[in-house]
FIDORO-980669 format. One record per residue (C-alpha): residue number from 1; x, y, z; residue in one letter. Coordinates in pm, whole numbers, plus 50000, padded with zeros to 5 digits. Example, Ala and Ser with C-alpha at 12.3 -4.5 7.8 and 13.67 -1.06 7.14 Angstrom:
  seq      X      Y      Z  type
    1  51230  49550  50780     A
    2  51367  49894  50714     S
***
This chain:
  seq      X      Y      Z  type
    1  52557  84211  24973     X
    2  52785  84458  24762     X
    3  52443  84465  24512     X
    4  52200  84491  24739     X
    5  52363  84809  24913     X
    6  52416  84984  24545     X
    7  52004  84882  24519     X
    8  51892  85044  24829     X
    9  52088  85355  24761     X
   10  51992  85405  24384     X
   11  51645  85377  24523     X
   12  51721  85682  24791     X
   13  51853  85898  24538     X
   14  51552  85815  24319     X
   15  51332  85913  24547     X
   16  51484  86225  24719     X
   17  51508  86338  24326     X
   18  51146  86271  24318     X
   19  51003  86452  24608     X
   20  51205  86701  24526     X
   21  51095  86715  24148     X
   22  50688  86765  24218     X
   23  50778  87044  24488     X
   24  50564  87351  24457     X
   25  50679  87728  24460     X
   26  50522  88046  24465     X
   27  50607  88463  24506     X
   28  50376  88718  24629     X
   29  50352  89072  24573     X
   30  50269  89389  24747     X
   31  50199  89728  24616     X
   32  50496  89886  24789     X
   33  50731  89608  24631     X
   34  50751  89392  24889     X
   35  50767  89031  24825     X
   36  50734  88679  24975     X
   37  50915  88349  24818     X
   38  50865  87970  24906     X
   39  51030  87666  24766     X
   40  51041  87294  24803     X
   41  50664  87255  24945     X
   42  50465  86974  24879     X
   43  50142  87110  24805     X
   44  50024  87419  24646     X
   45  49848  87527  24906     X
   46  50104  87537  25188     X
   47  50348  87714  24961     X
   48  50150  87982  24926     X
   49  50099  88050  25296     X
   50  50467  88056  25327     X
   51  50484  88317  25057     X
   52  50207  88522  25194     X
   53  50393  88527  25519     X
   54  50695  88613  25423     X
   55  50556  88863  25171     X
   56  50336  88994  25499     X
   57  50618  89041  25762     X
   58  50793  89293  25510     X
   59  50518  89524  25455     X
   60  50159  89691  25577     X
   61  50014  89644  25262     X
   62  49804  89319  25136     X
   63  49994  89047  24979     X
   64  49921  88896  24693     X
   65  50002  88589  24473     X
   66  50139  88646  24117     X
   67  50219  88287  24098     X
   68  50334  87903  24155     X
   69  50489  87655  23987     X
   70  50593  87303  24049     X
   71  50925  87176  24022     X
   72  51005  87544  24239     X
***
């Protein structure tokens, strides 16, 4: 029982690492300097929304990304 419980948790922490290791991440810009972050998505596509967003609610001016990376 003792090695079964080590098993099943060595698995968890392999796979929270995991997730956690393709996460996407990206920052937009505005001209005025404002700027949007996001972290820990799992696709591309919805971290840049949440930058956007946040880049959005701190400024009049369009956002815009200047880039994403995985592992962010």
């Amino acid at each position: 029982m003792k090695y079964f419980l080590s098993g099943v948790i060595g698995l968890a922490v392999l796979f929270a690492t995991e997730t956690s290791a393709f996460a996407w991440g990206c920052t937009a810009v505005a001209r005025d300097g404002a700027m949007g972050y996001s972290y820990g998505y799992g696709s591309r596509k919805a971290a840049i929304r949440r930058a956007l967003r946040e880049c959005s609610i701190r400024t009049y001016y369009r956002c815009r990304i200047v880039g994403c990376r995985r592992r962010a």
